[in-house]
C-alpha positions as CSV (number, residue, x, y, z in Angstrom):
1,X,0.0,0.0,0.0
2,X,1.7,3.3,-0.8
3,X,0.6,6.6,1.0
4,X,0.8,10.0,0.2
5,X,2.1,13.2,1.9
6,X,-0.5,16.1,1.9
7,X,0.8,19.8,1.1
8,X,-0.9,21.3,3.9
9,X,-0.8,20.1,7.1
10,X,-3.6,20.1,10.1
11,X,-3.6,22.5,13.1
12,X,-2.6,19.9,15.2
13,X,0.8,19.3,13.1
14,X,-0.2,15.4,12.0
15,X,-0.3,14.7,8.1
16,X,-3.1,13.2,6.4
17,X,-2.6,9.2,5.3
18,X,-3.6,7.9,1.7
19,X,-6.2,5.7,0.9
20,X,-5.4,2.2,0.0
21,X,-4.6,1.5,-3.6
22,X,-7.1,0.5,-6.2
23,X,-6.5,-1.4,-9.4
24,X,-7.5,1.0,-12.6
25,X,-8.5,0.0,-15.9
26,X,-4.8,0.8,-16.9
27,X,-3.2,-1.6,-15.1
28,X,-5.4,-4.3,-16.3
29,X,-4.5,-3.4,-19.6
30,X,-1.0,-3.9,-18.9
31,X,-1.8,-7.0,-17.0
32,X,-3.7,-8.4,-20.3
33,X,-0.9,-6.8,-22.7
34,X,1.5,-8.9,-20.7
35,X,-0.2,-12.0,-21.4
36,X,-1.3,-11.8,-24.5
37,X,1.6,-10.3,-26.1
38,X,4.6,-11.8,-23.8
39,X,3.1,-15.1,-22.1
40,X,1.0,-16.5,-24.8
41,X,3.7,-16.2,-27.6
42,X,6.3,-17.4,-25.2
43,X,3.7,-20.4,-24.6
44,X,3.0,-21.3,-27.9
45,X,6.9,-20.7,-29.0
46,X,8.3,-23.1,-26.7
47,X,5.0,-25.7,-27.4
48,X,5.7,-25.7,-31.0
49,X,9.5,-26.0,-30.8
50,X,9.3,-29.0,-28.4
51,X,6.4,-30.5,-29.6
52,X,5.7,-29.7,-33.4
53,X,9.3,-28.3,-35.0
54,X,11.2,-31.5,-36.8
55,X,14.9,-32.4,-36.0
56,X,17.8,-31.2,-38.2
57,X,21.1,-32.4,-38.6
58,X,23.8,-30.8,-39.3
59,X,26.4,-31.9,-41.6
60,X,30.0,-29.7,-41.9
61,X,33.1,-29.5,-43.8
62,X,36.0,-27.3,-44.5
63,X,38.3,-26.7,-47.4
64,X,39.9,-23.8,-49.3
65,X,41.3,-22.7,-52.6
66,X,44.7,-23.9,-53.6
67,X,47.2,-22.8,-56.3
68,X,50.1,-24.2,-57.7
69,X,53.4,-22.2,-56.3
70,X,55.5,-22.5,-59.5
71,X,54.0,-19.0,-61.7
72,X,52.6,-20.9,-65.4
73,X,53.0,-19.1,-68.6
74,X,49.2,-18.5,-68.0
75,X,49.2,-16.5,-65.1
76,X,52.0,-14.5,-66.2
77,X,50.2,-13.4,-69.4
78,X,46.1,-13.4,-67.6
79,X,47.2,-12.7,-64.1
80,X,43.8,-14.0,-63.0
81,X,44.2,-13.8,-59.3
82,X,47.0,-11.7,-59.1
83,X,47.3,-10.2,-61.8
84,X,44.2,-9.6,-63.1
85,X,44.3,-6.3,-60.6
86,X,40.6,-8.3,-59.9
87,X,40.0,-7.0,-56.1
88,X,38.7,-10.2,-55.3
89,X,40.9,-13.3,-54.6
90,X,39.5,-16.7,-55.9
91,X,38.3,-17.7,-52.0
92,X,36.0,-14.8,-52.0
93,X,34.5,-15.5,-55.3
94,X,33.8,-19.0,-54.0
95,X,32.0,-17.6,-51.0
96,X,30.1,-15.6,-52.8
97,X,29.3,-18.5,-54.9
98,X,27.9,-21.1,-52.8
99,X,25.5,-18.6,-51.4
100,X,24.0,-17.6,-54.6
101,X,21.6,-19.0,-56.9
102,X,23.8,-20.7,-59.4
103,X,24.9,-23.3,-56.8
104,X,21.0,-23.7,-54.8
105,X,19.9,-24.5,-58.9
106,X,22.9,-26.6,-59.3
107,X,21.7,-28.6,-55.8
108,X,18.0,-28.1,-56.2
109,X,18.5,-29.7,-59.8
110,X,20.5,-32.8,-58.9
111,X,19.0,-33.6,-55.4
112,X,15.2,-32.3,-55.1
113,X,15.3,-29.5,-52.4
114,X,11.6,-29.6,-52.4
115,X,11.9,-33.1,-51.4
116,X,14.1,-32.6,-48.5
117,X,13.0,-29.9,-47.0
118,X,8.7,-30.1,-47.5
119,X,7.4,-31.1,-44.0
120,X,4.0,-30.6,-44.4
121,X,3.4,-30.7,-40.1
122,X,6.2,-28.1,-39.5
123,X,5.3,-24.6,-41.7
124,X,7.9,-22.9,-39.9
125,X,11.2,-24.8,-40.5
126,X,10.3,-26.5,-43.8
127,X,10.4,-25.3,-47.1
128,X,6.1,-24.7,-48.9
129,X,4.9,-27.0,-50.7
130,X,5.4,-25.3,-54.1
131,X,8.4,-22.9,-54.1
132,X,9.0,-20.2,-56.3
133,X,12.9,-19.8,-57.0
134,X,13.1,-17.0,-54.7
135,X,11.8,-19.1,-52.1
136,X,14.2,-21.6,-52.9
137,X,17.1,-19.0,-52.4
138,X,15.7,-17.4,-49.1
139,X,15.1,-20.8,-48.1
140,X,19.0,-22.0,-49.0
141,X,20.4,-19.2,-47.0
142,X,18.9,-20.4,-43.7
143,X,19.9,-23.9,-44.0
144,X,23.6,-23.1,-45.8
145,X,25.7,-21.0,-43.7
146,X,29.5,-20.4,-45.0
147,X,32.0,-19.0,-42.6
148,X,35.2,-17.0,-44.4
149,X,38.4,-16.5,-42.2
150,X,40.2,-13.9,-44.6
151,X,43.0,-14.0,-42.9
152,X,43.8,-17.6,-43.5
153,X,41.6,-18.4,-46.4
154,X,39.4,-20.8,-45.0
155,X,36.1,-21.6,-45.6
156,X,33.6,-23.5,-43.3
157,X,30.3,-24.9,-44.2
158,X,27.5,-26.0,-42.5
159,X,24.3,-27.5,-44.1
160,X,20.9,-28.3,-42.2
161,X,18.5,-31.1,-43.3
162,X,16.0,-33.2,-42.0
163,X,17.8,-36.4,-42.5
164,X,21.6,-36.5,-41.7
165,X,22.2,-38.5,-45.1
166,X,20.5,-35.3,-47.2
167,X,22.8,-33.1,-45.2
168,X,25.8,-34.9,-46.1
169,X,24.7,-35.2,-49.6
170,X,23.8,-31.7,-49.8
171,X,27.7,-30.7,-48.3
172,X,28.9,-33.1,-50.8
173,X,27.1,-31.4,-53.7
174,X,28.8,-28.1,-52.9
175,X,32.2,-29.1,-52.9
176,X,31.7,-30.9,-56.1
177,X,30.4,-27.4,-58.0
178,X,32.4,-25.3,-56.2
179,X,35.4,-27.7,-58.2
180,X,33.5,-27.3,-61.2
181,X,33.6,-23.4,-60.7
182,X,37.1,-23.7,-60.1
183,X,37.7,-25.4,-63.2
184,X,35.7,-22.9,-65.0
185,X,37.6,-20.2,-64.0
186,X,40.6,-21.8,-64.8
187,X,39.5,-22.5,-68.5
188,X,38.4,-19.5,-69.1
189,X,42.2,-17.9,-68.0
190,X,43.9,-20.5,-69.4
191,X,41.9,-19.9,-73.2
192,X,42.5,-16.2,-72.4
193,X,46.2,-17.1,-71.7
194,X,46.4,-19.3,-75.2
195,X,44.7,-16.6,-77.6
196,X,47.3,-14.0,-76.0
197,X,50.0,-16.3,-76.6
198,X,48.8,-17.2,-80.0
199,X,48.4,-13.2,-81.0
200,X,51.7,-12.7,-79.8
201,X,53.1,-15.9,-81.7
202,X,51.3,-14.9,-85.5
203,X,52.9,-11.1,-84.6
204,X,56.3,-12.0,-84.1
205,X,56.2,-14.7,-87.1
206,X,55.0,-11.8,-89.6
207,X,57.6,-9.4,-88.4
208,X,60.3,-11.9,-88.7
209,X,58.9,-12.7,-92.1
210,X,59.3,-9.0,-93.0
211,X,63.0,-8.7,-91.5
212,X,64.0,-11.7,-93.9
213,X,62.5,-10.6,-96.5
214,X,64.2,-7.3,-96.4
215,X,67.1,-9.0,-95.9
216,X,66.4,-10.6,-99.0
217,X,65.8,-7.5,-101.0
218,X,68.5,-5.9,-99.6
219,X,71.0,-8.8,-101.2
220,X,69.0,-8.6,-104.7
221,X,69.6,-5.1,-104.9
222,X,73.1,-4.6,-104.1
223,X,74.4,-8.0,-104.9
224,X,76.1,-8.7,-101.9
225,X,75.3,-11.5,-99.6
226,X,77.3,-10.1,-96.5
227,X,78.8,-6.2,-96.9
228,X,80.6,-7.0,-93.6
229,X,82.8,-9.7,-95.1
230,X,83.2,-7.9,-98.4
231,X,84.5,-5.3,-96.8
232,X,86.8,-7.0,-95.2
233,X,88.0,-8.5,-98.5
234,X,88.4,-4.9,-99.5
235,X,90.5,-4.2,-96.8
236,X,92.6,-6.6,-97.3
237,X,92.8,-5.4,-100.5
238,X,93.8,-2.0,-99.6
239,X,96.5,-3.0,-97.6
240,X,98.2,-5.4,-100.2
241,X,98.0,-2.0,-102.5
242,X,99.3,0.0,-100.0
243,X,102.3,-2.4,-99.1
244,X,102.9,-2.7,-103.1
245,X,102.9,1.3,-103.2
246,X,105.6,1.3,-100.1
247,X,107.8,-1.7,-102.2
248,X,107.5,0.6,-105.5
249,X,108.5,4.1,-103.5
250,X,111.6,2.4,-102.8
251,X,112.6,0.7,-105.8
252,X,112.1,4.1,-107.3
253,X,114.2,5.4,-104.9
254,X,116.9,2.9,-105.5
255,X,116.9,3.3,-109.3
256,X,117.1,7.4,-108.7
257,X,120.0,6.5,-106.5
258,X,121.3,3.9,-108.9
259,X,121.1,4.7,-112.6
260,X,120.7,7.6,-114.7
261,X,117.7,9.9,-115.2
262,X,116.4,9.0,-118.5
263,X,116.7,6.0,-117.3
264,X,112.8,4.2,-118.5
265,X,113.3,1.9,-115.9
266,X,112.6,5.0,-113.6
267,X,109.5,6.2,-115.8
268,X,108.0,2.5,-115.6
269,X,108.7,2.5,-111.6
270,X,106.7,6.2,-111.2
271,X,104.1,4.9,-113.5
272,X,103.4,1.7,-111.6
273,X,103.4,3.8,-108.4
274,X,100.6,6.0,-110.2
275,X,98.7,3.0,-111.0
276,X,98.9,1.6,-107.5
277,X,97.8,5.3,-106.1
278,X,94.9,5.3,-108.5
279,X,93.5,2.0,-107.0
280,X,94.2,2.9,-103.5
281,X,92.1,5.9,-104.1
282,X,89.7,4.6,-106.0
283,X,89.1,1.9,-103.2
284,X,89.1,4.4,-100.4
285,X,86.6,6.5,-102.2
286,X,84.4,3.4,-102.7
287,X,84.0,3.3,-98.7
288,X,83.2,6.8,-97.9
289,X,82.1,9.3,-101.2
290,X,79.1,8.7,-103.6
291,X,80.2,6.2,-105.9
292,X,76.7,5.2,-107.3
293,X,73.6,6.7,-108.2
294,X,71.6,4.3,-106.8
295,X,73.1,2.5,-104.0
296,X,74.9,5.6,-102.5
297,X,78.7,5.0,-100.8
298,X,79.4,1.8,-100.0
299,X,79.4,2.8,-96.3
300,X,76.2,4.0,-96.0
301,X,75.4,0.1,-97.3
302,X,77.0,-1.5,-94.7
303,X,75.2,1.1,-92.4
304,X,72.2,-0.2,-93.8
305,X,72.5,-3.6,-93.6
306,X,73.9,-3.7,-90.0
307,X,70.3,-1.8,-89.1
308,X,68.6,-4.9,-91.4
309,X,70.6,-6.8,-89.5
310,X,69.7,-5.9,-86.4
311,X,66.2,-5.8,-86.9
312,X,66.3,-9.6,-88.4
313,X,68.0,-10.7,-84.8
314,X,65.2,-8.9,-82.8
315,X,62.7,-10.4,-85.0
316,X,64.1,-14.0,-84.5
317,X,64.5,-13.4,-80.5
318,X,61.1,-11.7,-80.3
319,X,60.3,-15.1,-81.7
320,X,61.7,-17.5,-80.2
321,X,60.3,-15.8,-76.7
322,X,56.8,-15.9,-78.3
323,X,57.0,-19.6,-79.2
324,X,58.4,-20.7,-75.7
325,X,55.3,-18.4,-74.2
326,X,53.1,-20.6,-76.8
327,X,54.4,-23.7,-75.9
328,X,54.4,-23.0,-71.7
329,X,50.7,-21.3,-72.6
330,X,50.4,-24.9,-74.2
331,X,51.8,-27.0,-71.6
332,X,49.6,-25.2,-68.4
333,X,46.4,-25.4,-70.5
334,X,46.9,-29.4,-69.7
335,X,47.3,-28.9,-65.7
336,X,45.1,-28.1,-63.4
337,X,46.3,-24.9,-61.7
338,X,43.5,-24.5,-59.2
339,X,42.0,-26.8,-57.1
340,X,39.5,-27.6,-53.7
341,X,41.5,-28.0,-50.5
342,X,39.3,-30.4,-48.5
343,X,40.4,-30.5,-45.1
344,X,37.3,-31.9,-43.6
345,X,35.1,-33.9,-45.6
346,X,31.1,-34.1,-45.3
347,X,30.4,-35.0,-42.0
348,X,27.2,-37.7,-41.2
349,X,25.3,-36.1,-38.2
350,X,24.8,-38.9,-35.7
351,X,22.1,-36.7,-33.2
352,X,20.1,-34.1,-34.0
353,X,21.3,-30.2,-32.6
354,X,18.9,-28.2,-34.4
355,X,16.7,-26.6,-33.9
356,X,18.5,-24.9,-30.8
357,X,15.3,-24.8,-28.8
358,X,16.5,-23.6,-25.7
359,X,18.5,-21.0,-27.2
360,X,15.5,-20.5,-29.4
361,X,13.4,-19.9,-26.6
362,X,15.4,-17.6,-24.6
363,X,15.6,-15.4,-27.6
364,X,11.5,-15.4,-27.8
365,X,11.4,-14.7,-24.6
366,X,14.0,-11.9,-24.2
367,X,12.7,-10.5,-27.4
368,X,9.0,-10.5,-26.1
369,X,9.6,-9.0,-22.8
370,X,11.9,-6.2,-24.1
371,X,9.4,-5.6,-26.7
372,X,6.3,-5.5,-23.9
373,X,8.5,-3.6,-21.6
374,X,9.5,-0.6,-24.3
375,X,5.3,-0.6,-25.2
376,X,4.1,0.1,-21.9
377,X,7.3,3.0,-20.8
378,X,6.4,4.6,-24.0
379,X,2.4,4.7,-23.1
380,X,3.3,5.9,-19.4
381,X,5.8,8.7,-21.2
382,X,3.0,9.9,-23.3
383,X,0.1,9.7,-20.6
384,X,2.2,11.8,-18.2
385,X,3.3,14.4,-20.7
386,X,-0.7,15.2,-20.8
């Protein structure tokens, strides 16, 4: 019984003492609130959990994405995972995978979903009678649950069914797509890695073709096979000349010394030394002044054909590199660079632990009360700020 203090006190100094307490319509109303919206629920909650909701079983397994350590012609030219600058490693795209629809059709398709999950006695955990494919999805991401460590590339899964066998079969069903996926991606860098290659391959053949052929050309025109070795035949020539000139200067020398000047042995030795001078210079002009209209001086030919040269050596190692690229391209299209890491297999629930009806419950419960609790302090906030 609570009392109340009055403001104004009698004559005699006493206060006056409240009444006794009386229950208003109000607090019936909270008294019914309560038990309709908190006790009942909670009631029929914990009824329907114990008494109606079907067993599930839990089947679990673990695994991650593995990759060959040594980098394959592929991956060098595609860079799929790392080099594709892609954001997204091939673990992530795998997680994102078996939640979405293309792996509940790929399941729903082989093993029935509607057949494993219809319970026609338990509405609330069981899939309807007739689902439309987003109710196949909604229902697939309550009873598939993945669980991604980033930091160590792991993925966990855990599937829910009514019978431990469908669980397990389920599980095993999304390891075998998620290798299929793999091995999808993997095609579709390796055939992106081989049409690179082969690109590369008919480029460099067509430039080396062209090199060769002006090469070719380049031999026609002039008539010289090799410039480099002719001119070193030249200079060889030169010399010889030029050590004939030096023998000829001094047998003229000796005959001046020797004999008299009307001498014709000493007008045949100055015209031989003419004639040797006149080669000499004829042979050094050939090498640096225009000796031909249409070839030019036969430097700038060897300048030319050290540039052809040196184009046809590019063209045959820009080759050879693309060919080796081919051929690796070739090689890793035959290997599997990707693969599933199982390190726990499907598991075959022995006991039921789902539902989690005592968890369940508390939850209800909790959730119920707070709920009730918020209602009536936000009815008693509003009635005494009238």
């Amino acid at each position: 019984m609570s009392t109340t203090i009055d403001d104004k006190a009698e004559p005699s100094g006493k206060y006056k003492t409240a009444g006794p307490a009386r229950v208003k319509s109000r607090h019936r109303a909270a008294l019914l609130s309560f038990i309709f919206l908190v006790l009942l629920p909670w009631i029929t909650s914990t009824i329907y959990l114990y008494a109606v909701a079907h067993d599930q079983y839990a089947s679990h397994s673990g695994f991650s994405v593995s990759k060959e350590e040594t980098q394959s012609a592929t991956d060098l030219l595609v860079g799929l995972t790392a080099l594709s600058g892609s954001s997204s490693s091939d673990t992530e795209v795998l997680y994102k995978f078996i939640q979405g629809r293309q792996m509940m059709l790929a399941v729903h398709e082989k093993l029935d979903m509607q057949r494993m999950y219809y319970r026609a006695s338990d509405p609330v955990f069981s899939l309807t009678k007739t689902p439309r494919t987003e109710d196949l999805e909604k229902y697939w991401n309550r009873v598939v649950k993945v669980f991604y460590d980033a930091s160590s590339g792991l993925i966990e899964l855990r599937v829910l069914a009514f019978e431990a066998q469908d669980a397990q079969d389920i599980a095993q069903t999304i390891l075998d797509e998620s290798t299929r996926m793999l091995n999808e991606l993997t095609k579709v860098a390796r055939a992106d890695g081989m049409s690179y290659a082969r690109i590369e391959l008919n480029h460099s053949f067509e430039q080396l073709k062209r090199a060769r052929q002006a090469i070719t050309e380049f031999r026609t025109r002039t008539q010289l096979v090799d410039p480099l070795t002719d001119i070193q035949g030249r200079t060889g020539l030169l010399t010889n000349l030029q050590t004939q000139l030096a023998e000829a200067l001094i047998e003229q020398d000796i005959l001046i010394a020797s004999v008299q000047e009307n001498d014709p042995r000493i007008t045949q030795a100055k015209r031989r030394i003419e004639v040797i001078e006149t080669r000499i210079a004829e042979e050094r002009d050939r090498f640096g002044s225009i000796e031909d209209s249409q070839d030019g001086s036969y430097s700038t030919l060897v300048s030319e054909y050290e540039a052809l040269s040196v184009d046809l050596e590019y063209a045959q190692n820009n080759y050879l590199a693309a060919l080796g690229t081919h051929d690796a391209a070739a090689v890793d299209a035959q290997r599997q660079s990707r693969y599933l890491a199982t390190y726990e297999t499907p598991t075959l629930a022995d006991s039921a632990q789902y539902p989690q009806r005592a968890m369940l419950v508390m939850l209800i419960s909790g959730f119920l009360l707070l709920s009730w609790t918020i209602g009536i302090l936000l009815y008693y906030s509003i009635r005494d700020r009238r």
